[in-house]
N, CA, C and O atoms as a GROMACS GRO file, in nm:
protein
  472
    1UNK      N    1   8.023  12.193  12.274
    1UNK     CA    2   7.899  12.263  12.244
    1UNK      C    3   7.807  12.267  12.365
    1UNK      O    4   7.730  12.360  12.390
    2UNK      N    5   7.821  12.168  12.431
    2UNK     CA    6   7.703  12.143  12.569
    2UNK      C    7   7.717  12.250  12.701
    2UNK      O    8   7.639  12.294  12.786
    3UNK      N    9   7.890  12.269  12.666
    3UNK     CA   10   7.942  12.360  12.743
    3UNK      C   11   7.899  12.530  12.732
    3UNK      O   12   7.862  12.606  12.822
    4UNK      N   13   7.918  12.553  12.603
    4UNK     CA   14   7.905  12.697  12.555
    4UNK      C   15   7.708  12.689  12.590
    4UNK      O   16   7.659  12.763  12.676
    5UNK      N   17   7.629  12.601  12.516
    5UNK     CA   18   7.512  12.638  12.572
    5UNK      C   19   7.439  12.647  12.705
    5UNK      O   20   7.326  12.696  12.717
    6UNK      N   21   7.539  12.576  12.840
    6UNK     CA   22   7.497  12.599  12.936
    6UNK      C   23   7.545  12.727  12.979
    6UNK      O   24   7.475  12.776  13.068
    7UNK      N   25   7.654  12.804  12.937
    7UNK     CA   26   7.694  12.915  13.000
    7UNK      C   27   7.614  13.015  12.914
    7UNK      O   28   7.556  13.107  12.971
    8UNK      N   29   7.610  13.002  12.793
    8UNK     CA   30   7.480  13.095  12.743
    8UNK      C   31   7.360  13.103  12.820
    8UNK      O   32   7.310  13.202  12.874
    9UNK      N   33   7.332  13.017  12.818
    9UNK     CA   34   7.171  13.036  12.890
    9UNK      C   35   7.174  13.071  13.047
    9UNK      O   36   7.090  13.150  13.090
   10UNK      N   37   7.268  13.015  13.130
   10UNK     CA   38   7.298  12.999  13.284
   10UNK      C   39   7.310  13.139  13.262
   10UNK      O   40   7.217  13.210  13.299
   11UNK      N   41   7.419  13.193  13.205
   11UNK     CA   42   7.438  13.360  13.209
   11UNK      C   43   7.329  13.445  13.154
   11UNK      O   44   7.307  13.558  13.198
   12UNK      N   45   7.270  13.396  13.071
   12UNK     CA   46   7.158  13.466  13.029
   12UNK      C   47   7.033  13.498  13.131
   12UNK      O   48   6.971  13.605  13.132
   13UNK      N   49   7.001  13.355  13.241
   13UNK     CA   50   6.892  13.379  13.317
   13UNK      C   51   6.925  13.416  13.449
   13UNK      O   52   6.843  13.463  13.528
   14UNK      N   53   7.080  13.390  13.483
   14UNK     CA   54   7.117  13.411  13.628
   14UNK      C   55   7.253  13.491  13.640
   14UNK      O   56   7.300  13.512  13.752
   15UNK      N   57   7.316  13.534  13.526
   15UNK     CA   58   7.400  13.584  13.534
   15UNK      C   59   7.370  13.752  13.562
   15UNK      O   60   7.462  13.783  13.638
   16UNK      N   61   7.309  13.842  13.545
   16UNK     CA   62   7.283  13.979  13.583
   16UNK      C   63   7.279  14.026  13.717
   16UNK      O   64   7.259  14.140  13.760
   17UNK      N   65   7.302  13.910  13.782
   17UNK     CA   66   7.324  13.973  13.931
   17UNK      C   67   7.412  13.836  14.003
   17UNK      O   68   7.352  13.730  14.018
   18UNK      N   69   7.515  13.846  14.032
   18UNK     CA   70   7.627  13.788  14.093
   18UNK      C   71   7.595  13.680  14.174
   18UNK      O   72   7.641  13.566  14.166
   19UNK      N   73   7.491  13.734  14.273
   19UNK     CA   74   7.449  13.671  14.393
   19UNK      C   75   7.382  13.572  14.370
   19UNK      O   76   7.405  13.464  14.423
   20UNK      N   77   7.264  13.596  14.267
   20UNK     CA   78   7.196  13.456  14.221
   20UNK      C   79   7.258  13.372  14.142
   20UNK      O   80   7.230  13.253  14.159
   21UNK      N   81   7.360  13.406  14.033
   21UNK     CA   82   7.458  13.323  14.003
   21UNK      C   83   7.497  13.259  14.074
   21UNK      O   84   7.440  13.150  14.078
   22UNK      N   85   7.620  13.279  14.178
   22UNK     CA   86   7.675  13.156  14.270
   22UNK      C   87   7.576  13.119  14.337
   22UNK      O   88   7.596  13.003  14.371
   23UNK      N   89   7.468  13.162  14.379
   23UNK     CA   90   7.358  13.086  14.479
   23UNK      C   91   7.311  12.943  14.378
   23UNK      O   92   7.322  12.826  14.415
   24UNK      N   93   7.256  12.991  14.241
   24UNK     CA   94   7.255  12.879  14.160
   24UNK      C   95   7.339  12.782  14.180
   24UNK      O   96   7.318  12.670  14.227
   25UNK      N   97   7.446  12.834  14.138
   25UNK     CA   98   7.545  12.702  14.107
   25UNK      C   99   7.631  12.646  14.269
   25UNK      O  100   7.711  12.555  14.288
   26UNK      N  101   7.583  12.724  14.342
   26UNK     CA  102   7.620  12.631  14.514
   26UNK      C  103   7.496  12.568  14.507
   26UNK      O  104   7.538  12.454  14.525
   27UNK      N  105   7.323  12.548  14.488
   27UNK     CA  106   7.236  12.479  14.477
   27UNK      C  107   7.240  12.362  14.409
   27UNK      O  108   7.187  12.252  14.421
   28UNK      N  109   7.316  12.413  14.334
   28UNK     CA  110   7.300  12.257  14.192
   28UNK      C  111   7.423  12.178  14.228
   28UNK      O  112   7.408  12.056  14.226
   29UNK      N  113   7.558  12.232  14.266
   29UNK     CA  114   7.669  12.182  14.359
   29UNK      C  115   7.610  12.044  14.468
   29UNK      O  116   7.635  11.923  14.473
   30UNK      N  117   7.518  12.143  14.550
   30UNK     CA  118   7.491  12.052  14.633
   30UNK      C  119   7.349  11.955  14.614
   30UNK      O  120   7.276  11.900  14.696
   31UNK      N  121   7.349  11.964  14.466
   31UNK     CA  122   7.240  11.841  14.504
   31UNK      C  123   7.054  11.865  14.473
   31UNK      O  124   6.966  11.796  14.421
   32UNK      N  125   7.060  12.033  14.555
   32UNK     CA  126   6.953  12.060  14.595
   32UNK      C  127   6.864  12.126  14.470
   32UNK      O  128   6.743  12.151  14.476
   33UNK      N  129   6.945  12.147  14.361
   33UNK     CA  130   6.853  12.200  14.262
   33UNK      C  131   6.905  12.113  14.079
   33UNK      O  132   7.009  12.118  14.013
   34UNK      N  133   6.804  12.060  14.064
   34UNK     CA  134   6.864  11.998  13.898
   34UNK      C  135   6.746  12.045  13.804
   34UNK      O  136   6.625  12.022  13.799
   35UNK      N  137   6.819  12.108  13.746
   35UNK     CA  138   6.739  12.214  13.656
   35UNK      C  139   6.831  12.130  13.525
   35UNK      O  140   6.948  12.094  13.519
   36UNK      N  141   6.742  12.122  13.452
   36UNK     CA  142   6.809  12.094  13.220
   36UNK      C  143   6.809  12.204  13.212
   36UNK      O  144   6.739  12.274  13.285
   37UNK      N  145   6.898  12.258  13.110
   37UNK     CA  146   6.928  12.327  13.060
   37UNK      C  147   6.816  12.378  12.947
   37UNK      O  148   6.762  12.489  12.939
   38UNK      N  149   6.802  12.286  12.882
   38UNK     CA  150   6.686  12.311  12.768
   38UNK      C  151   6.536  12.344  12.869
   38UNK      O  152   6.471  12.441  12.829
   39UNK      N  153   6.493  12.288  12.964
   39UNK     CA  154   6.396  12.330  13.036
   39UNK      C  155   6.397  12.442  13.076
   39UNK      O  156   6.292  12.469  13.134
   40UNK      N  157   6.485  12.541  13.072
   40UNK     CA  158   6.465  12.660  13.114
   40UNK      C  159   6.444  12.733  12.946
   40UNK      O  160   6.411  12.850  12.931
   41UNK      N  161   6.467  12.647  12.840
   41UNK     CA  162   6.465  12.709  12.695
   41UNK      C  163   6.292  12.738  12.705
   41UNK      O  164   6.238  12.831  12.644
   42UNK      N  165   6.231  12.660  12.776
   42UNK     CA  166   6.077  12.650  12.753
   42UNK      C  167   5.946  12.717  12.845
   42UNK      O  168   5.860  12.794  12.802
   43UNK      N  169   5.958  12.666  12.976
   43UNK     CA  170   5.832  12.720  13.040
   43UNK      C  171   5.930  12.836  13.148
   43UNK      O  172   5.878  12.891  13.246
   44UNK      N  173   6.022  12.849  13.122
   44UNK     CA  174   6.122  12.982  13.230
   44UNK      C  175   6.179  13.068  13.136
   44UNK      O  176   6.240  13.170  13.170
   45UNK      N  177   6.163  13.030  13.010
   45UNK     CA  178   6.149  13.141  12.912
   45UNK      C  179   6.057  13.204  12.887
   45UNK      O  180   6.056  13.327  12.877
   46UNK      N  181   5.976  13.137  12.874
   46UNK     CA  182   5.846  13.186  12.889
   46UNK      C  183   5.798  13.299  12.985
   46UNK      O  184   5.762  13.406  12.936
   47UNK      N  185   5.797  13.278  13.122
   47UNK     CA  186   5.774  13.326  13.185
   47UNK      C  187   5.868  13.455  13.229
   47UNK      O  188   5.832  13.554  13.291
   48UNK      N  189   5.976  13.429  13.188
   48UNK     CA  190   6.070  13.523  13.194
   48UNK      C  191   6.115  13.644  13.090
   48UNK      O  192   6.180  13.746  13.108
   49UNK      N  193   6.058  13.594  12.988
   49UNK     CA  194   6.089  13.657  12.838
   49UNK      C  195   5.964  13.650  12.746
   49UNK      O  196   5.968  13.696  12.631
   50UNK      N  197   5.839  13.584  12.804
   50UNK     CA  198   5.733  13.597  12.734
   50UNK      C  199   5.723  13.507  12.611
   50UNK      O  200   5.626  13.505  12.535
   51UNK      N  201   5.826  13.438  12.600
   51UNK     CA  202   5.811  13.366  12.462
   51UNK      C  203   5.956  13.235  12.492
   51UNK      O  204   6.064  13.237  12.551
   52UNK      N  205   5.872  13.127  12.407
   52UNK     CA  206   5.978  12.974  12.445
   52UNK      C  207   6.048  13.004  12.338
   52UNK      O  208   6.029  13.098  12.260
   53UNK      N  209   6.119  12.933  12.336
   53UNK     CA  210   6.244  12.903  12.227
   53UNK      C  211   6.189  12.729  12.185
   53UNK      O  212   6.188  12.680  12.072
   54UNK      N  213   6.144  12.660  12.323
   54UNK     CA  214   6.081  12.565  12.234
   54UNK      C  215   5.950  12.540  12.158
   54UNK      O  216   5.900  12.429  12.135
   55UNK      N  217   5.901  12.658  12.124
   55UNK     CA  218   5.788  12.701  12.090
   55UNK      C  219   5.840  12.760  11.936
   55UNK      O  220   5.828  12.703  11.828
   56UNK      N  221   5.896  12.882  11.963
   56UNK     CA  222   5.918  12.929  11.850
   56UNK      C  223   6.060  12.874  11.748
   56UNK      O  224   6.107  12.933  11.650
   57UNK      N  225   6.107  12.733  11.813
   57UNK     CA  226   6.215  12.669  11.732
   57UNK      C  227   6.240  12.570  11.786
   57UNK      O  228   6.323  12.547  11.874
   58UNK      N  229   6.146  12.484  11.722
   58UNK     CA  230   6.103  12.390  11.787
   58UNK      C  231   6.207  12.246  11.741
   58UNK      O  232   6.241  12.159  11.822
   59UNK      N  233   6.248  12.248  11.580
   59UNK     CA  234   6.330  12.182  11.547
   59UNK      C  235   6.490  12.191  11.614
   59UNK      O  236   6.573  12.102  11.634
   60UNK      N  237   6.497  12.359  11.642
   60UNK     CA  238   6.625  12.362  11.723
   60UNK      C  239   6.639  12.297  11.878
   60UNK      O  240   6.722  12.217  11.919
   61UNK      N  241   6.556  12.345  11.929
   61UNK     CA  242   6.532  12.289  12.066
   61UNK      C  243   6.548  12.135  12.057
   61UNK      O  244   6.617  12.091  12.149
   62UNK      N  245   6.498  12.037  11.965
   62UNK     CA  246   6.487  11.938  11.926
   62UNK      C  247   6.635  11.872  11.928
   62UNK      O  248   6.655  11.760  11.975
   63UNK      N  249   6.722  11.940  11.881
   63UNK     CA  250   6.876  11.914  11.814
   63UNK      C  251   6.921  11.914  11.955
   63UNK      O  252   6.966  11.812  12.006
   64UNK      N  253   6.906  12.062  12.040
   64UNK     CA  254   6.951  12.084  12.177
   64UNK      C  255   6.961  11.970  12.252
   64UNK      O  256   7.069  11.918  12.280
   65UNK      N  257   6.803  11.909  12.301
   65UNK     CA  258   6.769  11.802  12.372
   65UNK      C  259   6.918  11.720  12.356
   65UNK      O  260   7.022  11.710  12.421
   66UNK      N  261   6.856  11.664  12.216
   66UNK     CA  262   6.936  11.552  12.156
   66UNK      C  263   7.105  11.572  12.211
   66UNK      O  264   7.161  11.495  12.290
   67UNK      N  265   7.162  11.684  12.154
   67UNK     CA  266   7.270  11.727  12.207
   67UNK      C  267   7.356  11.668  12.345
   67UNK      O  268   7.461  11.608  12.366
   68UNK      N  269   7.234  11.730  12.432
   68UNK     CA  270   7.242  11.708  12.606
   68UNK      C  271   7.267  11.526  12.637
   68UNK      O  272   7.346  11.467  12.711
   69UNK      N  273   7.141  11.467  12.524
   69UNK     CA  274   7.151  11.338  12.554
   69UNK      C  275   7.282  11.322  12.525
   69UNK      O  276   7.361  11.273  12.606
   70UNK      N  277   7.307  11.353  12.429
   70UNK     CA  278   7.495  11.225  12.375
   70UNK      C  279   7.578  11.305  12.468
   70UNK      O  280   7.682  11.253  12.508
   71UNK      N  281   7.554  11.392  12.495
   71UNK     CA  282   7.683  11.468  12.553
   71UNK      C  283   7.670  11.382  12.736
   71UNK      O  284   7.767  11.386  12.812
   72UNK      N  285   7.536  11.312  12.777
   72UNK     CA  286   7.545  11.218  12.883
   72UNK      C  287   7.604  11.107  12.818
   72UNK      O  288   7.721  11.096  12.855
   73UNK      N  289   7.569  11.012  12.729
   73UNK     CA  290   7.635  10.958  12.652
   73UNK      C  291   7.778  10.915  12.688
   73UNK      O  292   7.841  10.833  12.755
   74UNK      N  293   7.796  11.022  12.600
   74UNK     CA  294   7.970  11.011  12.626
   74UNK      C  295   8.041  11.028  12.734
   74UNK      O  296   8.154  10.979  12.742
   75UNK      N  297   7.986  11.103  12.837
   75UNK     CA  298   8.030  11.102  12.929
   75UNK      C  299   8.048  11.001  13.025
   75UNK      O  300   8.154  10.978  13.084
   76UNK      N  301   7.901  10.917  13.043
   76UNK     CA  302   7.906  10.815  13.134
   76UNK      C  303   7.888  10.668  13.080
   76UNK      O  304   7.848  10.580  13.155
   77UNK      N  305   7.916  10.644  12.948
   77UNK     CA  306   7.943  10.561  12.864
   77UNK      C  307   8.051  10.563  12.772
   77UNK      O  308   8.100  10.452  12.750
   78UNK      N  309   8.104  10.664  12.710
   78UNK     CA  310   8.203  10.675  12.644
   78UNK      C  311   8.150  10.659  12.526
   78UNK      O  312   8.235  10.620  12.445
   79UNK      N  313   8.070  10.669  12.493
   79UNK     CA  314   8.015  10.669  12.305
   79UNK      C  315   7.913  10.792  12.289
   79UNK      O  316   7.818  10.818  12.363
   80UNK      N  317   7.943  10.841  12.209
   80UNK     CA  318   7.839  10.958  12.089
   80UNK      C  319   7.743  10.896  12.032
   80UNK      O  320   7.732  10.890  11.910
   81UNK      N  321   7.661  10.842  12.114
   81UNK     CA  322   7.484  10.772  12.092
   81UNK      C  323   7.411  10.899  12.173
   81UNK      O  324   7.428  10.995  12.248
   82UNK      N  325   7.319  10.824  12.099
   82UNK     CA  326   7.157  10.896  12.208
   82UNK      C  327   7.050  10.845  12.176
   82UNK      O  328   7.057  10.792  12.065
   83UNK      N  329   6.929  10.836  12.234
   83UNK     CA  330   6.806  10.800  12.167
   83UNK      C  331   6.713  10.905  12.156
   83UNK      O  332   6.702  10.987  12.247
   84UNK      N  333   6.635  10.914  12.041
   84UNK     CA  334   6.583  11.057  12.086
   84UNK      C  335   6.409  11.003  12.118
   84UNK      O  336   6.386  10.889  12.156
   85UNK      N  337   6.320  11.086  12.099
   85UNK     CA  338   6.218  11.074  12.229
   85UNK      C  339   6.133  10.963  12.169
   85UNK      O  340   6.051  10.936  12.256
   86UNK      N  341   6.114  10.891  12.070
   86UNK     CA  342   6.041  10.758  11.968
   86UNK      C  343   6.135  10.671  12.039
   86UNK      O  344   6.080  10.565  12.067
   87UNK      N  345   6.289  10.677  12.090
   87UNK     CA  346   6.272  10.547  12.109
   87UNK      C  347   6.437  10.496  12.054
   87UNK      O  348   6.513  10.408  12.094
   88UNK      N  349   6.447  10.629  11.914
   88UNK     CA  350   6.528  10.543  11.813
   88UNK      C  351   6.667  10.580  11.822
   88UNK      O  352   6.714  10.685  11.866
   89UNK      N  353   6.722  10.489  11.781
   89UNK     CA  354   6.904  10.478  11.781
   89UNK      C  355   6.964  10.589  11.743
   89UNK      O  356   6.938  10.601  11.623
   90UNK      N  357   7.049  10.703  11.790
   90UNK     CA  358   7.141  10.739  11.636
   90UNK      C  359   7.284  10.748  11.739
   90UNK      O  360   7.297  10.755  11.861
   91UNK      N  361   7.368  10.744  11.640
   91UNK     CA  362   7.492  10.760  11.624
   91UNK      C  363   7.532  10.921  11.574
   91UNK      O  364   7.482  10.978  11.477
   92UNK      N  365   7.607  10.962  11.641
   92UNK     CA  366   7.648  11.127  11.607
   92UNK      C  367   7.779  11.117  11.514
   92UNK      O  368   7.894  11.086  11.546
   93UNK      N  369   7.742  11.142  11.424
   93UNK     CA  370   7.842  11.216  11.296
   93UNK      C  371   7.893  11.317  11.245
   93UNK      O  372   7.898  11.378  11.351
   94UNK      N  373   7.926  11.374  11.187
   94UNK     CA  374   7.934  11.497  11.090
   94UNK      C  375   7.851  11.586  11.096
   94UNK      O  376   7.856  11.690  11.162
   95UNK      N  377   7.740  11.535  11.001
   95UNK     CA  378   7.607  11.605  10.995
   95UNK      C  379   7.607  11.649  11.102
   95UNK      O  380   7.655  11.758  11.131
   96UNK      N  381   7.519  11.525  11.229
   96UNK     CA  382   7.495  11.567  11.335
   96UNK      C  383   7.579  11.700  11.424
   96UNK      O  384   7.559  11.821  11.437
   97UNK      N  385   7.661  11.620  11.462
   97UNK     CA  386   7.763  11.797  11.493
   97UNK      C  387   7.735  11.907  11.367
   97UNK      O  388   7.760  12.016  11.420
   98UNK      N  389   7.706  11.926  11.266
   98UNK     CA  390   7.696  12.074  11.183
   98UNK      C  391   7.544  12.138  11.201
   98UNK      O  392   7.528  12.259  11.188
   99UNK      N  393   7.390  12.013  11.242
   99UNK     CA  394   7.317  12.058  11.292
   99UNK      C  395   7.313  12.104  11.392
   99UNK      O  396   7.237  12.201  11.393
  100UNK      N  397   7.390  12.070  11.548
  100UNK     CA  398   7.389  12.129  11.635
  100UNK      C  399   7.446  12.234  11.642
  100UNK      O  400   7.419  12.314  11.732
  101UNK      N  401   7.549  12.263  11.538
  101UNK     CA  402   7.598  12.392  11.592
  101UNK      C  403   7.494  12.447  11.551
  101UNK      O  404   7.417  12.482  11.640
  102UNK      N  405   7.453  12.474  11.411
  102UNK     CA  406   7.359  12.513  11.386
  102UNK      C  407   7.258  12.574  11.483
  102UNK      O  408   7.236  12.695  11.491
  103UNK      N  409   7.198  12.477  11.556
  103UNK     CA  410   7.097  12.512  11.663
  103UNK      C  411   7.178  12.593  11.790
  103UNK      O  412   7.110  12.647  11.877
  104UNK      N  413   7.286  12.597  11.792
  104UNK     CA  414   7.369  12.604  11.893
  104UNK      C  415   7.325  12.778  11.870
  104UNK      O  416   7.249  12.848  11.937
  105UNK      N  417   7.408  12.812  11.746
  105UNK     CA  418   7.398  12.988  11.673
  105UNK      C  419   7.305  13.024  11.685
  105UNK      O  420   7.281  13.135  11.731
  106UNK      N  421   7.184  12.907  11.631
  106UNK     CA  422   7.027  13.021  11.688
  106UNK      C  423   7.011  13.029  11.803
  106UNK      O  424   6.936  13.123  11.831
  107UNK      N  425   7.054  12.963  11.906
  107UNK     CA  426   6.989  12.999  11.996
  107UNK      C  427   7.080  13.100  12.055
  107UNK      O  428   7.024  13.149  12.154
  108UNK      N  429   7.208  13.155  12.033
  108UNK     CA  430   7.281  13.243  12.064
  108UNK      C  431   7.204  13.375  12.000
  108UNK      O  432   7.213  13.489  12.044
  109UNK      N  433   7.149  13.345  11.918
  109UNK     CA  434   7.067  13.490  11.871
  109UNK      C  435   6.940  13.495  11.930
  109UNK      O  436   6.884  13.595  11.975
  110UNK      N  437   6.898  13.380  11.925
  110UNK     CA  438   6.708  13.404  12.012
  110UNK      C  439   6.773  13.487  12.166
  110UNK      O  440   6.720  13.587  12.215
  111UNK      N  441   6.868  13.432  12.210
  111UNK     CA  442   6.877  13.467  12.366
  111UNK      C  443   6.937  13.611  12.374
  111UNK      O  444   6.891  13.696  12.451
  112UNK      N  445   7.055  13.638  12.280
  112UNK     CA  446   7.067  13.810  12.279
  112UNK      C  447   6.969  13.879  12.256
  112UNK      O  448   6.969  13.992  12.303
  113UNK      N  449   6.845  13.831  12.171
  113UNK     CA  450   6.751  13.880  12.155
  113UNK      C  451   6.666  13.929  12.305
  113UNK      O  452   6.598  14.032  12.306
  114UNK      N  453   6.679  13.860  12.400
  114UNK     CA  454   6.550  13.876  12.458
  114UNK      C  455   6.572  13.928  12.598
  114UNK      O  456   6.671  13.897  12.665
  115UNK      N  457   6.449  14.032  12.653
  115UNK     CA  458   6.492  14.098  12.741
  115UNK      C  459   6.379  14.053  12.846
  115UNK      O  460   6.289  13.981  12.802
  116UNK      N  461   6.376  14.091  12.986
  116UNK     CA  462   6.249  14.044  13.083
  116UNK      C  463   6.099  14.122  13.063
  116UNK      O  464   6.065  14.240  13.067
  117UNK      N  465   6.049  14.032  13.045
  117UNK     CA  466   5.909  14.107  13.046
  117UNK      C  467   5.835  14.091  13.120
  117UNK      O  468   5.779  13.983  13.104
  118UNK      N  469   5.784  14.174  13.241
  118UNK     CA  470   5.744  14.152  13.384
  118UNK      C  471   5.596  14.163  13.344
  118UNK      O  472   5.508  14.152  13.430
   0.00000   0.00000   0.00000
């Protein structure tokens, strides 16, 4: 899931022109640019599309975060934990994976939705 939402959004904000695509991702390659993924859901949506996603879905964005965390998690620990921003424990389950996709689908529709507004 962590996968499909970075290429959603990466393609969504940098994909329309080739050049800034690989310039992105040779930046972040080397070090020189670390951009979240969900941070561009918010104040580069904004500015780019006139409206956040963590603004106008705010519980989804919420799931997202969370998402990103376990998906570090597991990666550089090997367990499906996370803490979310209080502090508190969870363990990813069932549920959990059926909310994220969840959030996963909306935000596949907020983002087809939205075009640049200069």
């Amino acid at each position: 899931m962590v996968l499909t939402v970075e290429v959603m959004v990466k393609r969504k904000f940098f994909g329309g022109d080739v050049a800034v695509g690989v310039a992105f991702e040779h930046l972040e390659d080397q070090g020189k640019m670390n951009i979240r993924v969900v941070d561009l859901l918010h104040s580069t949506a904004k500015a780019v599309y006139g409206e956040s996603f963590r603004e106008t879905n705010p519980d989804e964005y919420e799931l997202l975060d969370h998402l990103f965390r376990a998906c570090n998690k597991v990666t550089h620990r090997g367990k499906a934990v996370f803490r979310d921003d209080k502090g508190a424990f969870h363990v990813v389950d069932d549920a959990m994976l059926r909310r994220w996709w969840d959030a996963v689908t909306k935000l596949r529709s907020w983002l087809r939705g939205k075009r640049y507004k200069p």
